[in-house]
N, C-alpha and C positions, 0 to 999 in steps of 0.2 A: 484508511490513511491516517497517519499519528498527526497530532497538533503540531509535532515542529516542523513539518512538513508546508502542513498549512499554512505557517505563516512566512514560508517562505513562498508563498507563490501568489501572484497580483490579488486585488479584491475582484471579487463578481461582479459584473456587470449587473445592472439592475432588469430585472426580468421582462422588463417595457422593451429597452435597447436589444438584449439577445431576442427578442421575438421578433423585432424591428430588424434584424442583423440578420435572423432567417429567413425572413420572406422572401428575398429573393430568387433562394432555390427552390422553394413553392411556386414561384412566376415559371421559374426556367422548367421544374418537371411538367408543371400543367402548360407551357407553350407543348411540349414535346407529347403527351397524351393527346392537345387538341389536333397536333399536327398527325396522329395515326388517324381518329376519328376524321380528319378530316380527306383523309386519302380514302378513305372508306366510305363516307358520306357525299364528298366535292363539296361541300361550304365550310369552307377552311375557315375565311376570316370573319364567321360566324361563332362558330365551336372555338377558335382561337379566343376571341373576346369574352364568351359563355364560360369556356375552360378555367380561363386563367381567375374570372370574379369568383369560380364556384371553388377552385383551388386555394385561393384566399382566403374565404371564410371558412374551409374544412381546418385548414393549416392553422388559423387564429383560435380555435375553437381548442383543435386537441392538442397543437402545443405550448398553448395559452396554460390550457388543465395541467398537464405535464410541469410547465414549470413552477404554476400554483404549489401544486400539490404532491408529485410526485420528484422532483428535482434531485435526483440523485444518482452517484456515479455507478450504482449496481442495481440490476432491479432482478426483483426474485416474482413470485406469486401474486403477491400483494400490488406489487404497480403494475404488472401485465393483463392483469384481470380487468381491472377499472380502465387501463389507458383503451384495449379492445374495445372495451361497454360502451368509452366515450367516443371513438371511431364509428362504433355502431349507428348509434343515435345521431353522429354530427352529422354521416353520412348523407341523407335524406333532408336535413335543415338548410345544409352548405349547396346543397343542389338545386332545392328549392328556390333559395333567395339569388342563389348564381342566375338561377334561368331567370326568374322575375326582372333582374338586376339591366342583363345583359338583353331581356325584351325593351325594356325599358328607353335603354341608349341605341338600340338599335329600330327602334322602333315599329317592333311589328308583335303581333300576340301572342300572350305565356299563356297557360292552363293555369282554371283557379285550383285552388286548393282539394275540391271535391272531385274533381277531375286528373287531380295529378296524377295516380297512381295507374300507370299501366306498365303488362311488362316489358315493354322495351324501358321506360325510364328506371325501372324497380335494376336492368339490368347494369344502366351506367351510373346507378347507387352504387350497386357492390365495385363498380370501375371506380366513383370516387371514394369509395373506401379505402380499397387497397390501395390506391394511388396517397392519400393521406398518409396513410400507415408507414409505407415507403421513404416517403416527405422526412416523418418525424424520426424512422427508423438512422436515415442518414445525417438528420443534425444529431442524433446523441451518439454517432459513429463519431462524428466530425467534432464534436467536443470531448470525447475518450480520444482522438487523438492529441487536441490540443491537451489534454489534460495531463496524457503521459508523456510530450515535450515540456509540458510545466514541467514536470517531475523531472526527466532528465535534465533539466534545467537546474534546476536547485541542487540537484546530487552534483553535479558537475561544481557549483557556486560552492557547496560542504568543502568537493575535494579540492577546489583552489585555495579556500580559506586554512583548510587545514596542513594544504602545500607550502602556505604562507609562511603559517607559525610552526612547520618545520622549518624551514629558511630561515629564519629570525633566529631559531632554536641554534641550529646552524654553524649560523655569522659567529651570534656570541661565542659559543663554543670555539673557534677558530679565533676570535679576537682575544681571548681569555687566553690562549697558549701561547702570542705574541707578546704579551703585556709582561708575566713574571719571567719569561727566559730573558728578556732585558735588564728586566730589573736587578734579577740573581747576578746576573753576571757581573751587573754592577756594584752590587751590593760586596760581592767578593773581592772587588778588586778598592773597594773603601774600606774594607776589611784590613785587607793586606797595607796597605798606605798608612794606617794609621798606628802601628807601627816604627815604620821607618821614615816615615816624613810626616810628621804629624801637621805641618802646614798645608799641604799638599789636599793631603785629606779634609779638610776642613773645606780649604777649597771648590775637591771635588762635591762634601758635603750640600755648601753652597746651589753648584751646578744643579746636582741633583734633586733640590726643594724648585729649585727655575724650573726644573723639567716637568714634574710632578705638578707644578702649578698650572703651568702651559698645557698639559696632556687630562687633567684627570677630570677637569669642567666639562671634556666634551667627550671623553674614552668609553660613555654607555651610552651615547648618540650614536646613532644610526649612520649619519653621514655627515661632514663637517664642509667648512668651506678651505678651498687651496692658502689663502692667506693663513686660518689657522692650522693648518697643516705644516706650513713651512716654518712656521711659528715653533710649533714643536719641535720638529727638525732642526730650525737654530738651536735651541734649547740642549736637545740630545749631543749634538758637535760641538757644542760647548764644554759639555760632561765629557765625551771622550779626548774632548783637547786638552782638558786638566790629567789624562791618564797619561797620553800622549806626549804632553809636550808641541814640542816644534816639531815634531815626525808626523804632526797631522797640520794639514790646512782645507780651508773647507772655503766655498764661496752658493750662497744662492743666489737663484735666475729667477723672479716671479716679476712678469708684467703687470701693470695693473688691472689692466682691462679682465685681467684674469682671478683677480683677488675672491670674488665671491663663487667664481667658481666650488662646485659640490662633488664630493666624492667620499666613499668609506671610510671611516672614523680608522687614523692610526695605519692607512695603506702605507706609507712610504716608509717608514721605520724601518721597516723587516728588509727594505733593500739597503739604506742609506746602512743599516748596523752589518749587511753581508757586506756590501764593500768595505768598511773598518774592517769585519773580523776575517774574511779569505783576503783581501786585496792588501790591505797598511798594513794591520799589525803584524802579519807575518814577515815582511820586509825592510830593512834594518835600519832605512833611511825614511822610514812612512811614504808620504805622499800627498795626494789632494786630492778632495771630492767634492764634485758640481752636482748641483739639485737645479734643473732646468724645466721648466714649463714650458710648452705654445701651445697652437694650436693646430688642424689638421683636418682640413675640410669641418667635419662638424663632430672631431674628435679630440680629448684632452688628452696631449700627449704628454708625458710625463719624462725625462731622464736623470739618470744617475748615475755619473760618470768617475772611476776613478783612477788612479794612475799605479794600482798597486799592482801587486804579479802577475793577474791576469787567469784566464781562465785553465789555465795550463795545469794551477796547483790546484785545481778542482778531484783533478783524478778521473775525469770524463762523466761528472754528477749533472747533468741536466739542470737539477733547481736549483744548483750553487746552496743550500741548506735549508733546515727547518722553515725559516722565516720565508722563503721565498715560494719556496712549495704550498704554504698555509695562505700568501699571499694568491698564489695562481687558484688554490683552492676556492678562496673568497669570491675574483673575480667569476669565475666559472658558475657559481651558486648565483650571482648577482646578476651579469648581464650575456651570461651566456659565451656565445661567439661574438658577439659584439665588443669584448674585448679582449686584449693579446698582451700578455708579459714576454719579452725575450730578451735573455742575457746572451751578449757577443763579445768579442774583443774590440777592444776602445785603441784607436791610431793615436801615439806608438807605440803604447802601454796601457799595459790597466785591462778594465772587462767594462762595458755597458750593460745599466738594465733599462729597457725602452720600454715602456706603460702605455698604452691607450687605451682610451674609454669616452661610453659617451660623452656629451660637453653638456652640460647642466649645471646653470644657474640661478639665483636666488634672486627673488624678486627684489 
């Protein structure tokens, strides 16, 4: 397993606590070995009590050694050899002191030392042998599987991380094709004004340092709050009211309770410049556009309302343009189904674009 693996997965428990953490299933396999012997013998709660002490100290002994010394997630020759030898040996110790143990608290007589050896005892040696063996075999089962849920753990933590700074990757990328098609566009039309109305220009000049002032503190944030948002949106209707003239009028809705409200850096541009550019300016006499916030059970609903042609001069385009499509784009990257763009017609004119998303706040 590589080190970057490793350190993504919890520390070790200390070899005290994991042996402490397995003896239980050493209790539960030796209740269930005392409970054959004891269907075999009839002194259950004899063998029960003898069982379970001689099960403890077999279990203490070799996967005590084990995690000394062998502690490893693959074992070849070398740890199979020694863990056997030490099964061997514990075999005959852990029985011993079991039987001693469990005479003891029960109160009736064990065989000394010189006398232990007969074969029927020599027999439920190798019984606790294999019974140990078992023991130890299913805790290093039982932490090979915790280890490979570590593992998918971590792989799964990679691929969110790196899901991440796709998405980031992303945004930007989508927030970066909103920014200069605004700009060009306006930059051409300061072009052309300066020219033919050199006050004009200046003017819009002006407008456009407001805008860029408004916009550019927070256009490589992640998310901004509704106030500066609308902020900006003043800003922007400002610049296109110096193109415009009186063929634009523009009013924003922001409650206050709403102000800190949070959402993607630069969302509402891309609708507020589609209504100016399908909805006004194609239409001889402009019109007006409203920037409205509420709220909506425990969603930010967002509109943008204007009074120009309507969706009619669309040509039947679903995202009404670039900006809206990169707009529906963002939101679908960000919160999924959790949020809805939909442009309709606006009564008695004009086209609506209705926003929701979650509602999120700054502390």
């Amino acid at each position: 397993m590589s080190s970057s693996i490793h350190c993504l997965l919890p520390a070790p428990r200390s070899r005290l606590r994991r042996l402490l953490a397995d003896l239980p299933l050493s209790i539960a396999i030796s209740a269930v070995l005392a409970a054959f012997i004891g269907l075999v013998s009839g002194q259950f709660l004899e063998n029960l009590l003898v069982s379970i002490l001689i099960g403890i100290v077999a279990f203490t002994i070799v996967n005590g050694g084990r995690l000394l010394w062998w502690d490893r997630p693959h074992w070849g020759l070398r740890e199979w050899a020694p863990f056997l030898a030490l099964a061997i040996a514990a075999a005959p110790v852990a029985h011993f002191m079991g039987l001693s143990a469990g005479g003891a608290m029960l109160g009736i007589p064990t065989p000394a030392l010189a006398e232990y050896p007969t074969p029927g005892r020599m027999s439920m040696i190798l019984f606790t042998m294999l019974g140990t063996m078992t023991m130890v075999v299913l805790v290093r089962y039982r932490e090979r599987v915790r280890r490979i849920e570590d593992e998918h753990a971590a792989a799964r933590l990679r691929a969110e991380v790196i899901e991440r700074q796709a998405l980031q990757a992303q945004l930007r990328l989508l927030q970066a094709q909103i920014e200069p098609h605004m700009l060009f566009n306006t930059l051409a039309n300061l072009q052309g004004l300066i020219a033919i109305d050199p006050d004009r220009a200046s003017e819009m000049l002006d407008q456009l340092i407001q805008y860029l002032r408004a916009t550019l503190s927070v256009s490589r944030a992640e998310t901004t709050t509704l106030e500066q948002e609308f902020a900006a949106m003043d800003a922007y209707l400002g610049l296109m009211g110096v193109r415009m003239g009186e063929r634009l009028a523009y009013r924003l809705d922001l409650p206050p309770a709403l102000a800190t409200a949070r959402l993607p850096t630069m969302l509402l541009q891309p609708l507020v410049e589609n209504a100016i550019v399908h909805g006004l300016e194609p239409k001889v006499d402009g019109g007006e556009v409203v920037v409205k916030a509420s709220v909506a059970g425990d969603s930010l609903v967002i509109e943008v309302r204007d009074t120009g042609l309507g969706l009619g001069q669309l040509h039947g385009r679903r995202g009404g343009g670039v900006g809206v499509s990169t707009t529906r784009e963002r939101l679908e990257a960000l919160y999924g189904e959790r949020a809805t763009l939909f442009l309709t017609p606006a009564a008695p004119r004009g086209a609506l674009a209705r926003l929701s998303l979650p509602l999120e706040t700054t502390a």
